[in-house]
C-alpha positions as CSV (number, residue, x, y, z in Angstrom):
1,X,0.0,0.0,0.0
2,X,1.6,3.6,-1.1
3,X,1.7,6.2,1.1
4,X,-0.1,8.6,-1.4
5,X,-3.0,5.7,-1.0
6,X,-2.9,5.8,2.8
7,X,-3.2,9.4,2.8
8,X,-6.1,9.3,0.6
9,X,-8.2,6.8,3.1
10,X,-7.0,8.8,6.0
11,X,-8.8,11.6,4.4
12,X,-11.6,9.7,3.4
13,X,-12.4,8.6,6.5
14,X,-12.2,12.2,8.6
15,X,-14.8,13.3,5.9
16,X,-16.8,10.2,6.6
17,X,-16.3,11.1,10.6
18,X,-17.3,14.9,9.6
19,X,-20.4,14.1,8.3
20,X,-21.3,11.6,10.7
21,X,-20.5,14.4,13.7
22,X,-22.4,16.7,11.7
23,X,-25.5,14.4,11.2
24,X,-25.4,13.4,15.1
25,X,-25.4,17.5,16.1
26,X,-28.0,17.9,14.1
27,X,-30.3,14.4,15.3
28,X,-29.3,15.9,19.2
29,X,-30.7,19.5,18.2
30,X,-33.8,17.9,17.1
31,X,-33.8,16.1,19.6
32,X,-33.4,19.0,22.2
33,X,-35.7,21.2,20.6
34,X,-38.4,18.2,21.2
35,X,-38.0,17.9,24.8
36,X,-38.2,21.4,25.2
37,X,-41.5,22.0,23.3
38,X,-42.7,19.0,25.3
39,X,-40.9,20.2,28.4
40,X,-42.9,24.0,28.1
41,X,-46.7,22.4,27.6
42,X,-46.1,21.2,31.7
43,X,-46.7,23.4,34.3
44,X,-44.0,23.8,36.5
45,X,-46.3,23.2,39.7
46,X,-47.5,19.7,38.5
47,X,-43.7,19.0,37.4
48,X,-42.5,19.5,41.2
49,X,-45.6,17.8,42.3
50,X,-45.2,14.5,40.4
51,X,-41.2,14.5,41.2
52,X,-42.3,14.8,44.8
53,X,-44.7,11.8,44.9
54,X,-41.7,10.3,43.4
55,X,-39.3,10.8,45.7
56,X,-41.9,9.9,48.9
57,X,-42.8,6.7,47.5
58,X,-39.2,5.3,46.7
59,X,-37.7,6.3,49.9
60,X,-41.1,4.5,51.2
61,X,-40.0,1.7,48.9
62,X,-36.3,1.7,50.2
63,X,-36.6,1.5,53.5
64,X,-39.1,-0.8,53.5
65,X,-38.0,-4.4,55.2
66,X,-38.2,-6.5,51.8
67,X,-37.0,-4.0,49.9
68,X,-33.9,-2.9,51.9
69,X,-32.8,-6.7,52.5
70,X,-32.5,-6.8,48.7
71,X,-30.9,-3.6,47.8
72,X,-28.4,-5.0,50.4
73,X,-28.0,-8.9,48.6
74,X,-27.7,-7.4,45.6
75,X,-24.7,-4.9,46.3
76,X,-22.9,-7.6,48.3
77,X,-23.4,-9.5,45.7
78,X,-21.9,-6.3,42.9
79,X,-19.2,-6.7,45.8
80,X,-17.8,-9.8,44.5
């Protein structure tokens, strides 16, 4: 393989990594500009609301007997 070749695929492929930055920026953009449109149409107080029930019922859920005695097994377990 000639060096003049090699130069020529390392090329090609920075344009092919180029365009395939250039397509993900764009697909992420979209994809921003989505969530906020979506993000906008909730009202703050129900948004705080909701994220409080959350967080009640999973520290309900994690210190609950059951529960807790897994959440242990299981990172004793991760442990080894």
């Amino acid at each position: 393989m000639s060096l003049k070749h090699l130069n020529n695929r390392v090329a090609e492929c920075c344009r092919e990594m180029d365009r395939q930055r250039d397509a993900i920026v764009s697909l992420v953009d979209a994809q921003k500009g989505a969530i906020d449109q979506r993000a906008r149409r909730i009202p703050l107080p129900l948004a705080m609301g909701a994220a409080a029930v959350a967080g009640f019922i999973a520290q309900r859920f994690f210190h609950s007997p059951t529960s807790n005695q897994l959440l242990r097994l299981y990172l004793t377990w991760r442990a080894f």
